[in-house]
C-alpha positions in Angstrom: -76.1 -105.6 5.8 -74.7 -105.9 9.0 -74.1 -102.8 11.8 -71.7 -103.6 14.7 -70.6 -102.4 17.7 -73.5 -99.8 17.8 -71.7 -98.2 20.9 -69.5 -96.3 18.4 -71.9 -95.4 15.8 -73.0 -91.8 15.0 -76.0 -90.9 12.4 -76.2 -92.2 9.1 -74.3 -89.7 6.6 -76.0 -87.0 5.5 -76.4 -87.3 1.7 -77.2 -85.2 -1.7 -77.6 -86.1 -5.6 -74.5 -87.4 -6.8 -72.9 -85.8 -9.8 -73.2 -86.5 -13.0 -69.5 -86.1 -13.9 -67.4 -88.8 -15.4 -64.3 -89.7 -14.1 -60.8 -91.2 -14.8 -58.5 -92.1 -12.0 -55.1 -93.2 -13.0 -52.7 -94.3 -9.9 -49.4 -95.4 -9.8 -46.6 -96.8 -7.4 -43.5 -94.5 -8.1 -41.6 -94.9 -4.8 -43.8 -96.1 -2.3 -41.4 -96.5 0.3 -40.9 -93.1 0.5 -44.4 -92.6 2.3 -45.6 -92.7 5.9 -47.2 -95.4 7.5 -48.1 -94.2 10.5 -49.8 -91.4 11.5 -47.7 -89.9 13.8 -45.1 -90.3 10.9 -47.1 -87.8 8.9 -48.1 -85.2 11.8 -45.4 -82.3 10.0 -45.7 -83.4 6.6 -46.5 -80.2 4.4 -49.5 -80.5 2.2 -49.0 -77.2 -0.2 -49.2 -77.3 -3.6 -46.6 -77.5 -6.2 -44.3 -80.0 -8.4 -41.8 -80.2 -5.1 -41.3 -83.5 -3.4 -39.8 -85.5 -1.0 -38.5 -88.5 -3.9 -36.9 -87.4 -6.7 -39.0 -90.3 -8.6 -42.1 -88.6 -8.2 -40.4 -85.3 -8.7 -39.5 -86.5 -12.5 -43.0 -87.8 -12.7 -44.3 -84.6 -11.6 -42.4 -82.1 -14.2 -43.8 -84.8 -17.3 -47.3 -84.4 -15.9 -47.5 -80.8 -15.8 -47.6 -79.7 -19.6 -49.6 -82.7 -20.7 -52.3 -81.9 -17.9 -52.2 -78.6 -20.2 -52.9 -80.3 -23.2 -56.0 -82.6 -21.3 -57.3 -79.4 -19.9 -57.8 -78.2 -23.4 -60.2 -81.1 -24.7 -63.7 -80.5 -24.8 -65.4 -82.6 -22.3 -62.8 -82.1 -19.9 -63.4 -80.3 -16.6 -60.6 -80.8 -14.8 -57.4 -82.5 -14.1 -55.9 -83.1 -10.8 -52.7 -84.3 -9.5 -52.1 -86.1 -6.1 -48.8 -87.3 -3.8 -49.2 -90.0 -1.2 -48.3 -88.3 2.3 -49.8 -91.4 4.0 -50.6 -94.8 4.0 -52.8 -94.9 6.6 -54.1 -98.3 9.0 -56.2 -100.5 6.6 -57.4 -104.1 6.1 -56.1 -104.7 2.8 -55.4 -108.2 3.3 -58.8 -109.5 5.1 -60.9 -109.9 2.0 -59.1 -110.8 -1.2 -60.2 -108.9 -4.4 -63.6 -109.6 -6.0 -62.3 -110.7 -9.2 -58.5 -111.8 -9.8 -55.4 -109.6 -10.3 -55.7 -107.1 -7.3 -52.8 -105.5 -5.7 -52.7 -103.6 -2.2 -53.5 -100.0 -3.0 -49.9 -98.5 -2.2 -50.2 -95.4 -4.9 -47.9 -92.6 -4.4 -49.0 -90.9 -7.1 -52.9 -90.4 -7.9 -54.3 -88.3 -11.1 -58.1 -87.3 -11.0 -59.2 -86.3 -14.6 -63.3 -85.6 -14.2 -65.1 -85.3 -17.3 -68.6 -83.0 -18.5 -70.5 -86.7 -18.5 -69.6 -90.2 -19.0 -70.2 -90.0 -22.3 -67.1 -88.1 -22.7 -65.0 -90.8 -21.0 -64.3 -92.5 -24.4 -63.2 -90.0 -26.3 -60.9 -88.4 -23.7 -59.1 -92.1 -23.2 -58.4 -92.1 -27.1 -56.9 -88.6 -27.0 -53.3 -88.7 -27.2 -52.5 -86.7 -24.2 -54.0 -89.6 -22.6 -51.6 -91.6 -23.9 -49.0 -89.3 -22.7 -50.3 -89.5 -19.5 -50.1 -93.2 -19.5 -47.1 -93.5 -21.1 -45.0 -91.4 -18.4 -46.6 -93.1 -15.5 -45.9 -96.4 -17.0 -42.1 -95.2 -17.5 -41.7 -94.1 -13.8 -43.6 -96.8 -12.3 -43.5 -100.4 -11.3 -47.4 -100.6 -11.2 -50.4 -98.3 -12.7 -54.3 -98.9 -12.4 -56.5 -97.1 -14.6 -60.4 -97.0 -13.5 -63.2 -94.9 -15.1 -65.8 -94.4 -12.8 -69.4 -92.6 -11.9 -70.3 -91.0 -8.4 -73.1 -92.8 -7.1 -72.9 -91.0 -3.3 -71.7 -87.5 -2.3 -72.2 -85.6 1.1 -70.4 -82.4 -0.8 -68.4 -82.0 -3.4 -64.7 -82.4 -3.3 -62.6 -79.4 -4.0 -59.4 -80.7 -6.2 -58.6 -77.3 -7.7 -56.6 -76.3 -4.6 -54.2 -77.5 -1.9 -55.2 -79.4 0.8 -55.4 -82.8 2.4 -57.4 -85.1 0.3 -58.4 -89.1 1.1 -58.2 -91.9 -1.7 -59.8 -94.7 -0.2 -59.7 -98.0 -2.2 -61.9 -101.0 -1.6 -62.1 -104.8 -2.4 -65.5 -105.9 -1.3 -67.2 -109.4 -2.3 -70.6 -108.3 -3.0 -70.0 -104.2 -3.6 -73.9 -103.3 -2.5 -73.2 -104.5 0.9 -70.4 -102.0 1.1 -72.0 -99.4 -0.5 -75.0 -99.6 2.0 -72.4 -99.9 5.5 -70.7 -96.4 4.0 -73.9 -94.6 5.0 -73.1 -95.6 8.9 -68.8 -95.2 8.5 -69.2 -92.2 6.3 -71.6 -90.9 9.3 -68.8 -91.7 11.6 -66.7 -89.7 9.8 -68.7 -86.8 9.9 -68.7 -86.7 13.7 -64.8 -87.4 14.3 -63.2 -86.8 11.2 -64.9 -83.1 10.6 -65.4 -84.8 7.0 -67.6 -82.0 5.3 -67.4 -83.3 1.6 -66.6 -86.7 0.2 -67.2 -88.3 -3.6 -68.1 -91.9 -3.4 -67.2 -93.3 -6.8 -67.8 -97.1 -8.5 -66.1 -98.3 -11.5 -68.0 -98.3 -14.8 -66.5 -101.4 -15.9 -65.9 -103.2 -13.1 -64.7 -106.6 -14.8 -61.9 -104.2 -15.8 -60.4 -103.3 -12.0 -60.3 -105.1 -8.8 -61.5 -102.4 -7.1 -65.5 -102.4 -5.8 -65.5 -98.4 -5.0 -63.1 -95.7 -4.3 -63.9 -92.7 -2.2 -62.3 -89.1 -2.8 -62.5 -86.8 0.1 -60.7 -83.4 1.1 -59.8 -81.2 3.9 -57.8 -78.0 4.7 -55.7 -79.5 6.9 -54.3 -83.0 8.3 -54.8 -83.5 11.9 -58.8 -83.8 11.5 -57.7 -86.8 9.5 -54.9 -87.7 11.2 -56.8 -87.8 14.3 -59.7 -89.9 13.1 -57.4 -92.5 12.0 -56.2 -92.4 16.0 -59.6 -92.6 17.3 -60.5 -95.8 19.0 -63.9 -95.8 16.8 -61.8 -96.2 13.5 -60.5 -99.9 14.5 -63.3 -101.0 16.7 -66.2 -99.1 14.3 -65.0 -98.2 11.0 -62.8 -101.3 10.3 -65.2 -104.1 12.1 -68.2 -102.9 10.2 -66.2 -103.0 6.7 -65.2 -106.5 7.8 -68.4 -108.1 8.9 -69.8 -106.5 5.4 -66.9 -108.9 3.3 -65.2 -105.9 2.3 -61.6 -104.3 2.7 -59.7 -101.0 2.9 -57.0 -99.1 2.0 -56.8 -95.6 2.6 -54.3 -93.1 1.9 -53.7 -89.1 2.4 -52.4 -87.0 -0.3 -51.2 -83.6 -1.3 -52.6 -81.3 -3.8 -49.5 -81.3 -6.8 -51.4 -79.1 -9.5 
Protein backbone atom coordinates (compact mmCIF):
# COMPACT_ATOMS: atom_id res chain seq x y z
CA UNK A 1 0.00 0.00 0.00
CA UNK A 2 1.01 3.30 -0.84
CA UNK A 3 0.34 6.76 1.50
CA UNK A 4 0.91 10.03 -0.31
CA UNK A 5 1.15 13.45 0.26
CA UNK A 6 1.48 12.88 4.03
CA UNK A 7 1.11 16.73 4.48
CA UNK A 8 -2.71 16.24 4.30
CA UNK A 9 -3.13 13.17 6.17
CA UNK A 10 -5.03 12.96 9.60
CA UNK A 11 -5.10 9.62 11.92
CA UNK A 12 -6.00 6.41 10.70
CA UNK A 13 -9.98 5.93 11.11
CA UNK A 14 -11.10 4.87 14.17
CA UNK A 15 -12.74 1.48 13.74
CA UNK A 16 -15.27 -1.22 15.45
CA UNK A 17 -16.62 -4.86 14.60
CA UNK A 18 -18.38 -4.80 11.52
CA UNK A 19 -21.94 -6.07 11.43
CA UNK A 20 -23.02 -9.09 10.74
CA UNK A 21 -26.00 -7.95 8.59
CA UNK A 22 -26.52 -8.99 5.04
CA UNK A 23 -27.16 -6.65 2.49
CA UNK A 24 -28.80 -6.00 -0.91
CA UNK A 25 -28.21 -2.83 -2.76
CA UNK A 26 -30.13 -2.32 -5.86
CA UNK A 27 -29.35 1.16 -7.89
CA UNK A 28 -30.72 2.47 -10.81
CA UNK A 29 -30.26 5.45 -13.35
CA UNK A 30 -33.89 6.92 -13.70
CA UNK A 31 -33.04 10.51 -14.83
CA UNK A 32 -29.72 11.21 -14.05
CA UNK A 33 -29.46 14.37 -15.64
CA UNK A 34 -31.64 15.77 -13.34
CA UNK A 35 -28.83 15.76 -10.55
CA UNK A 36 -26.08 18.11 -9.44
CA UNK A 37 -22.70 17.97 -10.34
CA UNK A 38 -21.23 20.39 -8.53
CA UNK A 39 -21.30 21.15 -5.11
CA UNK A 40 -22.20 24.54 -5.07
CA UNK A 41 -25.12 23.19 -7.32
CA UNK A 42 -26.42 21.22 -4.42
CA UNK A 43 -25.78 23.93 -1.46
CA UNK A 44 -30.09 24.53 -1.13
CA UNK A 45 -31.08 21.28 -2.16
CA UNK A 46 -33.65 19.85 0.58
CA UNK A 47 -32.80 16.55 1.95
CA UNK A 48 -36.36 15.67 3.94
CA UNK A 49 -38.01 12.74 3.63
CA UNK A 50 -40.84 11.74 1.52
CA UNK A 51 -42.01 10.25 -2.05
CA UNK A 52 -41.58 14.17 -3.49
CA UNK A 53 -39.10 14.93 -6.18
CA UNK A 54 -37.57 17.08 -8.38
CA UNK A 55 -38.12 14.50 -11.73
CA UNK A 56 -41.30 13.25 -12.26
CA UNK A 57 -39.32 9.86 -13.32
CA UNK A 58 -38.24 9.13 -10.00
CA UNK A 59 -41.41 10.39 -8.63
CA UNK A 60 -43.33 7.39 -10.51
CA UNK A 61 -40.54 5.13 -9.33
CA UNK A 62 -41.05 6.37 -5.96
CA UNK A 63 -45.02 5.72 -5.54
CA UNK A 64 -44.29 1.75 -7.00
CA UNK A 65 -41.68 1.37 -4.36
CA UNK A 66 -43.55 2.36 -1.42
CA UNK A 67 -46.19 -0.51 -0.96
CA UNK A 68 -43.80 -3.23 -2.09
CA UNK A 69 -41.10 -1.98 0.44
CA UNK A 70 -44.26 -2.95 2.73
CA UNK A 71 -44.54 -6.27 1.47
CA UNK A 72 -40.31 -6.78 1.91
CA UNK A 73 -40.62 -5.38 5.39
CA UNK A 74 -42.88 -8.21 6.14
CA UNK A 75 -40.43 -11.24 5.30
CA UNK A 76 -38.68 -12.83 8.04
CA UNK A 77 -35.11 -12.11 7.78
CA UNK A 78 -35.64 -8.69 6.76
CA UNK A 79 -34.58 -5.76 8.92
CA UNK A 80 -34.96 -3.03 6.95
CA UNK A 81 -35.58 -1.40 3.63
CA UNK A 82 -34.41 1.87 2.65
CA UNK A 83 -34.96 4.15 -0.19
CA UNK A 84 -32.46 6.77 -1.51
CA UNK A 85 -32.53 9.97 -4.32
CA UNK A 86 -29.27 11.23 -5.81
CA UNK A 87 -28.97 15.03 -4.74
CA UNK A 88 -25.35 14.86 -6.01
CA UNK A 89 -22.90 13.60 -8.11
CA UNK A 90 -20.06 14.71 -6.45
CA UNK A 91 -16.03 15.12 -7.96
CA UNK A 92 -14.76 11.55 -8.61
CA UNK A 93 -12.21 9.59 -10.67
CA UNK A 94 -14.35 7.28 -12.36
CA UNK A 95 -12.54 7.03 -15.38
CA UNK A 96 -8.71 6.57 -14.00
CA UNK A 97 -8.90 2.85 -13.39
CA UNK A 98 -11.18 0.76 -15.54
CA UNK A 99 -13.29 -1.86 -13.76
CA UNK A 100 -11.74 -5.02 -12.34
CA UNK A 101 -13.56 -7.39 -14.32
CA UNK A 102 -15.61 -6.41 -17.62
CA UNK A 103 -19.04 -4.73 -17.91
CA UNK A 104 -18.67 -1.72 -15.54
CA UNK A 105 -20.56 1.56 -15.94
CA UNK A 106 -19.81 4.97 -14.18
CA UNK A 107 -21.87 4.96 -10.97
CA UNK A 108 -24.46 7.70 -12.01
CA UNK A 109 -27.54 6.18 -9.83
CA UNK A 110 -30.30 8.44 -9.03
CA UNK A 111 -32.10 6.13 -7.32
CA UNK A 112 -30.43 3.72 -4.61
CA UNK A 113 -32.54 0.98 -2.38
CA UNK A 114 -30.70 -0.41 0.76
CA UNK A 115 -32.52 -3.76 1.83
CA UNK A 116 -30.22 -5.15 4.99
CA UNK A 117 -30.98 -8.49 6.06
CA UNK A 118 -30.83 -10.54 9.92
CA UNK A 119 -27.55 -12.45 8.24
CA UNK A 120 -26.31 -13.47 4.93
CA UNK A 121 -27.84 -16.42 5.17
CA UNK A 122 -31.09 -14.71 4.57
CA UNK A 123 -29.85 -13.03 1.36
CA UNK A 124 -31.12 -16.01 -0.81
CA UNK A 125 -34.26 -16.46 0.25
CA UNK A 126 -35.18 -12.68 0.27
CA UNK A 127 -33.89 -12.46 -3.57
CA UNK A 128 -36.37 -15.34 -4.43
CA UNK A 129 -39.28 -13.62 -2.70
CA UNK A 130 -41.56 -12.15 -5.08
CA UNK A 131 -41.63 -8.66 -3.75
CA UNK A 132 -38.13 -8.78 -4.85
CA UNK A 133 -39.11 -9.32 -8.01
CA UNK A 134 -41.37 -6.50 -7.80
CA UNK A 135 -38.82 -4.45 -6.75
CA UNK A 136 -36.78 -5.40 -9.69
CA UNK A 137 -39.25 -5.32 -12.07
CA UNK A 138 -40.27 -1.53 -11.47
CA UNK A 139 -36.75 -0.34 -11.42
CA UNK A 140 -36.16 -2.14 -14.58
CA UNK A 141 -39.38 -0.43 -16.14
CA UNK A 142 -38.27 3.15 -15.17
CA UNK A 143 -34.68 2.77 -15.83
CA UNK A 144 -32.15 2.66 -18.52
CA UNK A 145 -29.65 0.77 -16.18
CA UNK A 146 -29.96 -1.21 -12.71
CA UNK A 147 -27.01 -3.01 -10.69
CA UNK A 148 -27.92 -5.36 -8.11
CA UNK A 149 -25.01 -6.34 -5.46
CA UNK A 150 -25.36 -8.40 -2.28
CA UNK A 151 -22.90 -7.54 0.02
CA UNK A 152 -21.21 -8.01 3.82
CA UNK A 153 -19.77 -5.12 5.95
CA UNK A 154 -16.26 -5.85 6.53
CA UNK A 155 -15.40 -2.12 8.17
CA UNK A 156 -17.62 0.23 10.20
CA UNK A 157 -16.55 3.43 12.30
CA UNK A 158 -20.55 3.51 13.45
CA UNK A 159 -23.42 2.39 12.18
CA UNK A 160 -25.35 4.17 9.58
CA UNK A 161 -28.78 5.45 10.47
CA UNK A 162 -31.16 4.72 7.14
CA UNK A 163 -34.45 4.83 9.12
CA UNK A 164 -34.59 8.64 8.98
CA UNK A 165 -33.89 11.72 6.80
CA UNK A 166 -30.70 12.88 6.28
CA UNK A 167 -27.78 13.21 3.99
CA UNK A 168 -26.31 9.95 3.29
CA UNK A 169 -22.94 9.04 0.88
CA UNK A 170 -22.94 6.03 -1.63
CA UNK A 171 -19.54 5.76 -2.63
CA UNK A 172 -18.75 3.21 -5.44
CA UNK A 173 -15.40 1.81 -6.25
CA UNK A 174 -13.51 0.03 -9.21
CA UNK A 175 -10.22 -0.99 -7.76
CA UNK A 176 -7.65 -3.61 -9.41
CA UNK A 177 -6.61 -5.41 -6.54
CA UNK A 178 -9.61 -4.56 -3.82
CA UNK A 179 -7.22 -5.24 -0.60
CA UNK A 180 -5.14 -2.41 -1.54
CA UNK A 181 -8.13 -0.25 -1.38
CA UNK A 182 -9.55 -1.58 1.46
CA UNK A 183 -6.25 -0.97 3.49
CA UNK A 184 -5.82 3.09 1.98
CA UNK A 185 -9.68 3.59 3.35
CA UNK A 186 -8.22 3.42 6.96
CA UNK A 187 -6.01 6.75 6.05
CA UNK A 188 -9.08 8.57 3.65
CA UNK A 189 -11.81 7.42 5.94
CA UNK A 190 -9.50 9.07 8.77
CA UNK A 191 -9.44 12.16 6.60
CA UNK A 192 -12.84 12.13 6.64
CA UNK A 193 -13.25 12.08 10.14
CA UNK A 194 -11.29 15.32 10.66
CA UNK A 195 -12.88 17.47 7.70
CA UNK A 196 -15.97 15.79 6.82
CA UNK A 197 -17.39 15.46 10.70
CA UNK A 198 -18.02 11.83 9.26
CA UNK A 199 -19.21 10.07 12.62
CA UNK A 200 -20.58 6.69 11.12
CA UNK A 201 -19.81 5.03 7.87
CA UNK A 202 -20.64 1.13 6.57
CA UNK A 203 -17.83 -0.15 4.42
CA UNK A 204 -19.42 -2.95 2.33
CA UNK A 205 -17.83 -5.68 -0.32
CA UNK A 206 -19.74 -7.70 -2.67
CA UNK A 207 -20.32 -11.40 -1.85
CA UNK A 208 -20.02 -12.41 -5.30
CA UNK A 209 -17.83 -10.28 -6.73
CA UNK A 210 -17.52 -12.03 -10.25
CA UNK A 211 -21.21 -10.92 -10.30
CA UNK A 212 -20.56 -6.75 -10.10
CA UNK A 213 -17.85 -4.51 -11.27
CA UNK A 214 -17.76 -2.92 -8.20
CA UNK A 215 -14.66 -3.75 -5.56
CA UNK A 216 -16.54 -2.03 -2.38
CA UNK A 217 -19.22 0.42 -1.74
CA UNK A 218 -19.29 2.66 1.25
CA UNK A 219 -22.69 3.92 2.95
CA UNK A 220 -22.38 6.86 5.15
CA UNK A 221 -24.91 9.53 6.75
CA UNK A 222 -25.15 12.84 8.16
CA UNK A 223 -27.82 15.36 9.40
CA UNK A 224 -27.05 17.79 7.24
CA UNK A 225 -25.18 18.68 3.79
CA UNK A 226 -22.63 21.25 4.13
CA UNK A 227 -20.24 18.96 6.36
CA UNK A 228 -20.18 17.03 3.14
CA UNK A 229 -20.46 19.52 0.82
CA UNK A 230 -17.62 21.14 2.33
CA UNK A 231 -15.21 18.23 2.45
CA UNK A 232 -15.70 17.69 -1.10
CA UNK A 233 -14.36 21.54 -1.38
CA UNK A 234 -11.51 20.99 0.70
CA UNK A 235 -8.10 21.14 -0.97
CA UNK A 236 -7.26 17.71 1.00
CA UNK A 237 -10.09 15.79 -1.05
CA UNK A 238 -8.27 16.24 -4.58
CA UNK A 239 -4.63 16.39 -3.43
CA UNK A 240 -5.24 13.62 -0.42
CA UNK A 241 -8.38 11.65 -0.83
CA UNK A 242 -8.30 11.24 -4.68
CA UNK A 243 -4.16 10.84 -5.10
CA UNK A 244 -4.07 8.18 -2.45
CA UNK A 245 -7.15 6.13 -4.26
CA UNK A 246 -5.14 6.61 -7.41
CA UNK A 247 -1.60 5.56 -6.45
CA UNK A 248 -3.57 2.41 -4.76
CA UNK A 249 -5.06 1.39 -8.67
CA UNK A 250 -8.42 2.16 -7.60
CA UNK A 251 -11.28 4.68 -8.58
CA UNK A 252 -14.31 6.60 -7.15
CA UNK A 253 -17.48 7.70 -7.52
CA UNK A 254 -19.33 9.25 -4.92
CA UNK A 255 -22.71 10.48 -4.65
CA UNK A 256 -25.16 12.29 -1.88
CA UNK A 257 -28.59 11.21 -1.42
CA UNK A 258 -31.87 11.99 0.32
CA UNK A 259 -33.73 9.82 2.67
CA UNK A 260 -37.19 8.80 0.43
CA UNK A 261 -38.75 6.22 2.94
Amino acid sequence: MQVVNAEFAKPKADLVDPNPWGYVLLACETDPDSVATDPDGAEGVSVRGGPESVSDLRAGLYGRIGPIRDALLRLTGVRAVSVFEAVLFAPGSPDRYPPHGSGGRRARFDTVVMIETRSPADLDALQSAPAFGELLDAMHTKSVATEVITMTNVKKIADVDRHRPGVFLYNFFFAQVPQRLLRIWDHTAGWWQAVGQLRNSELLVPTSPRDTAYAIVNSARWDTIRPALDAFRDPGYSDFVLVNIDANKASTMPSLYRWVQ
